[in-house]
C-alpha positions in Angstrom: 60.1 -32.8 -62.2 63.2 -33.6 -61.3 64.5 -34.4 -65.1 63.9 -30.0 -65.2 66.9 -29.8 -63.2 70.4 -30.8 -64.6 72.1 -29.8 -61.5 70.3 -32.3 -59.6 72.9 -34.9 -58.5 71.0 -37.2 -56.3 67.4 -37.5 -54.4 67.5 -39.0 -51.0 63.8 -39.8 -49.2 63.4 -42.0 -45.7 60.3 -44.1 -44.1 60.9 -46.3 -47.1 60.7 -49.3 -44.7 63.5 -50.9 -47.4 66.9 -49.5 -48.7 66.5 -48.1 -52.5 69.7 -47.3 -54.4 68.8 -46.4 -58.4 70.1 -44.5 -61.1 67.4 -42.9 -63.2 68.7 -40.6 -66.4 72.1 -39.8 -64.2 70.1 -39.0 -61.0 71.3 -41.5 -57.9 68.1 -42.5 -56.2 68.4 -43.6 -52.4 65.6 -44.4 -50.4 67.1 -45.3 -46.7 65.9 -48.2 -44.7 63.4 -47.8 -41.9 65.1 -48.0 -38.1 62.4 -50.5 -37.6 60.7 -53.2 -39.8 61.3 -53.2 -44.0 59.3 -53.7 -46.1 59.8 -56.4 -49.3 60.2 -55.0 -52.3 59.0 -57.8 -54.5 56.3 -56.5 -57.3 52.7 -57.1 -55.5 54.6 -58.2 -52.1 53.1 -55.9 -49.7 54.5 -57.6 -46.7 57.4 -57.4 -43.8 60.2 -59.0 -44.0 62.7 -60.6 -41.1 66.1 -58.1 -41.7 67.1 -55.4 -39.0 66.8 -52.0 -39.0 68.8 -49.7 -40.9 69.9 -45.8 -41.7 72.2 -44.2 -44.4 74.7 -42.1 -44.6 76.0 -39.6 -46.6 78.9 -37.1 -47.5 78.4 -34.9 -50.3 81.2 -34.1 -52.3 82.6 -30.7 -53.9 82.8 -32.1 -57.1 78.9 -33.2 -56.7 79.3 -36.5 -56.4 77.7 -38.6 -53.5 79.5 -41.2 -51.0 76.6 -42.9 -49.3 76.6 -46.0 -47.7 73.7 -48.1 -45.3 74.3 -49.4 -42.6 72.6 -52.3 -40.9 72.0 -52.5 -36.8 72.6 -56.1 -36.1 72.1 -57.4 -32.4 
């Protein structure tokens, strides 16, 4: 879907449980760590993993470009 769509810079989803950052055919894909337990993202691992919670952050520029960083809450 999104390939219909050459304006489309970046795609940005959360509740990933793990932090994501991809390119696919020039679109930046960020998935944003969960505030709680993550997830591994091993093929066929379907399990938790001992890291801290997280969040992303973003500024989206005028020339389309995207700044986006994530941030881990240690204790």
């Amino acid at each position: 879907m999104i390939d219909r769509h050459a304006h489309v810079r970046g795609l940005a989803w959360g509740h990933a449980h793990a932090a994501v950052d991809a390119l696919r055919r020039g679109v930046r894909l960020m998935g944003t760590p969960s505030t709680a337990a993550q997830f591994d993202l091993e093929p066929g691992a379907l399990a938790y993993i001992e890291d801290c919670p997280g969040y992303r952050t973003m500024t989206l520029e005028s020339d389309g470009s995207i700044n986006t960083e994530v941030r881990w809450v240690r204790a």
